[in-house]
N, C-alpha and C positions, 0 to 999 in steps of 0.2 A: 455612420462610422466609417473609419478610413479601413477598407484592405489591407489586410499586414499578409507575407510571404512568412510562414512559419512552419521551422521543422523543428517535428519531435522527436529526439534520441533517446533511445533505452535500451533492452533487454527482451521485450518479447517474444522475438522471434527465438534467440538462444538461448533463453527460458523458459521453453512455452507452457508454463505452469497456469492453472486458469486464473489465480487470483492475482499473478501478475499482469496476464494479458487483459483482465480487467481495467487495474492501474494506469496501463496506457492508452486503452480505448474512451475511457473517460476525456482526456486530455485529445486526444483526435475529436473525438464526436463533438465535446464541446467548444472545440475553436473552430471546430466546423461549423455549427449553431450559432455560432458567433459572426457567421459570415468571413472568415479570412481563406485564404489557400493555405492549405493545409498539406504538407510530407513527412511521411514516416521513415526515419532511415536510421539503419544497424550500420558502423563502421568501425569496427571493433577485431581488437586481437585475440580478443578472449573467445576460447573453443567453443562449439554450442552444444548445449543438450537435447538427446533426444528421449522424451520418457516413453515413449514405447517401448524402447528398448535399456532405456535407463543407463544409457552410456553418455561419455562426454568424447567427441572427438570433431577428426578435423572434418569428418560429413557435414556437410548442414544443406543437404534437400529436405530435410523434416521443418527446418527454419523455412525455407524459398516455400514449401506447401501452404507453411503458418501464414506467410503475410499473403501468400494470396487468396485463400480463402477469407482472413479478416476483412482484406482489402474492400473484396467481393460485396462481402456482407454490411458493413460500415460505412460504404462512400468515399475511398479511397485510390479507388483504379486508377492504376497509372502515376500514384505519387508518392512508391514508398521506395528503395533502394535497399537493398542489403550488399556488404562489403565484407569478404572474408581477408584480412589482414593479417594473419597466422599465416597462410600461404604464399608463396611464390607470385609476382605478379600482379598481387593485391587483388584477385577477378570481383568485380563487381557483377551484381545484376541487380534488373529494373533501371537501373540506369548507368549508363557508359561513367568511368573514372572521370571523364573528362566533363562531361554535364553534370555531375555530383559536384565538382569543383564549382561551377557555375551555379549551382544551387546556393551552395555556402556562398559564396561572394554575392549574389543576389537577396537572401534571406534578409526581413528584418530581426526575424530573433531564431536562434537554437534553445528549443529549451533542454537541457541536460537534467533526465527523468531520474529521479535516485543519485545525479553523481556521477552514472557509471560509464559513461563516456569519455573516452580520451579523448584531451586535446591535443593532437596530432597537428602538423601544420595548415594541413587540406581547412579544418576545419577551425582553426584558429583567422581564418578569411573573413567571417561572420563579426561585426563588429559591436553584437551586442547576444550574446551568452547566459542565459540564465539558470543558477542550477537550482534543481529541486530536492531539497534534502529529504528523505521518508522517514531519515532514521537519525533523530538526532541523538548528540550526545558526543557519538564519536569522534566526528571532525573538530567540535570546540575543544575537545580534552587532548586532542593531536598535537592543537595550534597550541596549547596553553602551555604542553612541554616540549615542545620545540622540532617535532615530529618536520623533517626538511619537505616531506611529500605534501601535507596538504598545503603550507607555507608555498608552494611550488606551484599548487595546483590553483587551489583558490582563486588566486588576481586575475587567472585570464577569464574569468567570470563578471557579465555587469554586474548582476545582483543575485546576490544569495536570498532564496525563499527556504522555509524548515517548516515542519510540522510541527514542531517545538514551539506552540505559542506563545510558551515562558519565557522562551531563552530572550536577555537582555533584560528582562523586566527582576525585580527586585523579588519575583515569586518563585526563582531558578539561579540555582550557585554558580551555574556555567559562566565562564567571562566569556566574550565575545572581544577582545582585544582590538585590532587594527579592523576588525569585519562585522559588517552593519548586514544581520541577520533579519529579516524580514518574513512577518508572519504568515500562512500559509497552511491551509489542509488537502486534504483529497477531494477534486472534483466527482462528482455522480454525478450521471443524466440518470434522472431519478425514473423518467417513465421505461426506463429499459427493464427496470427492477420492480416498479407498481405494480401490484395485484389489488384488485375488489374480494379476492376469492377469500375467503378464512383457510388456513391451513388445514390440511385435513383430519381426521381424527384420531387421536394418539397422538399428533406430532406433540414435541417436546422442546427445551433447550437446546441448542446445538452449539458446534462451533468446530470451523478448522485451522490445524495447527501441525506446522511442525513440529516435531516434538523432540527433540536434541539436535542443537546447531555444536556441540562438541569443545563448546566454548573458545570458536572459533574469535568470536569479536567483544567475549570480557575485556573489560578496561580495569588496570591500575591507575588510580587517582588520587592522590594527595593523600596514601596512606589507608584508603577503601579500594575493594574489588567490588568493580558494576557487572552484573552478571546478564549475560545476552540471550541466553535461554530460555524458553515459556516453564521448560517443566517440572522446575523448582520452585514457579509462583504458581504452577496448577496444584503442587504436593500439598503445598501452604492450607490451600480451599479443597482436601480431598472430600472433607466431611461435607458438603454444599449441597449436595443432593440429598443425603440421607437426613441432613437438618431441615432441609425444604420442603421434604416431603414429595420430593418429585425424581425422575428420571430424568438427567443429562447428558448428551450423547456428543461426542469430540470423533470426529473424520479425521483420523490420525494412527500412525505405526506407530505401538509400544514394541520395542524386541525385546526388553526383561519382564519373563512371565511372573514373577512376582510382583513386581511392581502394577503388571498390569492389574492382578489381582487384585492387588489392595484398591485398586477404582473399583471395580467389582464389586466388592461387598459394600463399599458405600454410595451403590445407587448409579453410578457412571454402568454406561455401554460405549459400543466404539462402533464404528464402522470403518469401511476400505476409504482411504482418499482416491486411490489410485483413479479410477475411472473420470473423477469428477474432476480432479488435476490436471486429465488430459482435457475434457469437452467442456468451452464454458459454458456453455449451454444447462449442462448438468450442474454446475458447479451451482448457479443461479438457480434454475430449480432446486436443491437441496437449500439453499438459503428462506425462497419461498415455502418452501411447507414445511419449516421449521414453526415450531410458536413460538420464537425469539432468538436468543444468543447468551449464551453465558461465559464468558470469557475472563481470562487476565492479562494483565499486561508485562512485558520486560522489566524487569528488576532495575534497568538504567532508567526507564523512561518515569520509574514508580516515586524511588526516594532521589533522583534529582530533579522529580514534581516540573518536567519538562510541557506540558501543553500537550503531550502526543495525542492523537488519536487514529484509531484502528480504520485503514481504508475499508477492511471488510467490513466490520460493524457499520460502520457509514453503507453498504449495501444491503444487510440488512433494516437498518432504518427506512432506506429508500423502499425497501421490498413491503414497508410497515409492518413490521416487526418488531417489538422492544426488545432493548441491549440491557443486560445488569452487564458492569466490567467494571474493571478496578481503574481506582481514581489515579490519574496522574497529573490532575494540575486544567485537567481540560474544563472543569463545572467552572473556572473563572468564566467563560466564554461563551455555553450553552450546558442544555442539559443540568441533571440531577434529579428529578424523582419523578417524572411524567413520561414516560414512552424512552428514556434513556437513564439508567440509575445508574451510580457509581460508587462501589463499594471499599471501603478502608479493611473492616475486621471483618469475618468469620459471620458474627450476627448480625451484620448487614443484608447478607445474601439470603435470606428466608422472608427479611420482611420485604425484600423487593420483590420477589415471585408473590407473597400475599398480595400485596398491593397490586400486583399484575391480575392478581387473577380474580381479584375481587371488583375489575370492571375491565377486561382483557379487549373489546374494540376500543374503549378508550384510551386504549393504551397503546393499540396499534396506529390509532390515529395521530396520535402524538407521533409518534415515534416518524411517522412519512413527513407529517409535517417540521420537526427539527431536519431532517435532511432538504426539504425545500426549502428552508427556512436559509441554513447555514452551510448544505453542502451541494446544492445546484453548481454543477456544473458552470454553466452561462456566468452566473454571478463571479461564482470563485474565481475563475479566468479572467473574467472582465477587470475585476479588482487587481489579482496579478497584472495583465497585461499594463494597466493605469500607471500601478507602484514601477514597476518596469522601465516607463517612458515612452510606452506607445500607444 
């Protein structure tokens, strides 16, 4: 295999949420496994957050800590940069403004993790771009009404990848107009996540989630509103446990004490995110001694039957774990009733915990094996990299 010079851009550092800094450890570890040279670099306006403190501003020694310690731990020393651009000056660190420049003009590829990097000039040097979409839906419905940003943004990209394995295909309404959207999930390095061990006992369904984005990125489209929030498809399934016959537990802030209630009596418990937010370590353990995941998926991703799939549930699987979660178009591709279920109605969701539990290592075993199968790391990259041109 040839060495490729490859930086990756995102948000982990002024995110440092655990299930994000997941999302982008995957993409390090596995082009690193891959044999290439590998940089991590933040060069962004956007303020960073710190959840210790749960503030957003223009500090980011909570970010400079994040990536040294990931660095540390992942095999990265030495080849990540962060770049505060909000400020005066632009101060970088880990690497001088000036070798950051010669990064990009020497790179064969930037991938652009979620999107969320600007293309600023520094880094429009790079002459092959690749962005990674996590969330599809929104940029095709942007392009489709004439939205001038992503029209703008879009082209200085070679190749657009989406987790939307439908889009373009005749199983998803989305056009894709002037732009040749390219298939694409979330990498795992699956042994970061493998256990032998069995959960321990009493573990149950889990799952974490934010739980009101505020309807920050609902979409108007051709007459429908696509709604961007879990907690009106979690309302949908409140009964899921108390039909199941089981205990559910969601690592998530309810702040309406009614609301929370009503989880309550049908069987749901909650737990803090907060701790597990901060330390991926924890985050991962709480995945592990879960006995599965029970989850839903976004309203956009559901009825325009996008392909999506959940980075986390793909850690749980890796962790061998079975997923039940709601269908959106993904059982084209993998999955449906062995170690990953995918549910439509209400009476879906009992007979897939039966099913689970009426041979549960065989369930777990699937469940490791669809993620070696379909979401390794090595593979999914390699495949990218290919479609890509390198």
């Amino acid at each position: 295999m040839n060495r490729k010079r490859i930086v990756v851009m995102g948000f982990m550092a002024s995110i440092p949420i655990a299930g994000v800094v997941w999302q982008h450890l995957h993409y390090i570890v596995g082009l690193l496994r891959l044999g290439h040279e590998v940089w991590y670099v933040e060069d962004s306006a956007r303020l960073p957050y710190d959840p210790t403190t749960y503030e957003v501003n223009n500090d980011y020694s909570y970010a400079l800590a994040t990536l040294a310690r990931l660095a540390a731990e992942f095999g990265f020393v030495d080849r990540w940069a962060f770049c505060a651009r909000y400020l005066p000056g632009d101060p970088c660190h880990g690497l001088s403004r000036e070798k950051l420049r010669e990064l990009y003009r020497t790179a064969d590829a930037i991938l652009n993790i979620c999107g969320t990097q600007e293309i600023n000039d520094d880094v429009r040097q790079c002459p092959r771009i690749l962005y990674l979409e996590s969330d599809p839906a929104l940029e095709q419905i942007r392009v489709d009404t004439g939205d001038p940003v992503p029209l703008g943004y879009l082209p200085h990209h070679h190749t657009l990848f989406t987790f939307g394995e439908n889009i373009g295909t005749a199983a998803c309404p989305l056009p894709t107009h002037q732009f040749r959207w390219l298939p694409t999930r979330q990498p795992v390095v699956t042994d970061l996540w493998k256990t032998d061990a069995p959960p321990p006992g009493g573990a149950v369904f889990t799952s974490v989630a934010n739980w009101n984005t505020g309807g920050l990125k609902d979409i108007e489209w051709r007459g429908e509103k696509y709604l961007w929030s879990k907690s009106l498809e979690f309302l949908k399934f409140i009964e899921a446990p108390a039909r199941a016959g089981e205990t559910f537990e969601l690592a998530t802030d309810i702040k309406d004490a009614a609301t929370r209630e009503r989880f309550l009596a049908q069987g749901w418990r909650f737990t803090s995110p907060d701790q597990m937010s901060i330390h991926h370590d924890l985050y991962r353990r709480y995945l592990q001694d879960s006995k599965g995941e029970f989850t839903v998926a976004k309203d956009q991703y559901v009825r325009l039957h996008t392909g999506w799939f959940s980075d986390r549930s793909a850690c749980y699987l890796a962790a061998g774990r079975p997923v039940i979660t709601q269908e959106t178009g993904f059982t084209r591709h993998y999955g449906e009733n062995r170690g990953l279920f995918a549910f439509r109605t209400l009476d879906e969701i009992p007979e897939a915990v039966r099913a689970i539990n009426a041979d549960y290592p065989a369930h777990c075993r699937a469940a490791y094996e669809i993620a070696a199968e379909y979401f390794e790391a090595t593979k999914v990259l390699a495949s990218l990299l290919d479609r890509a041109g390198l």
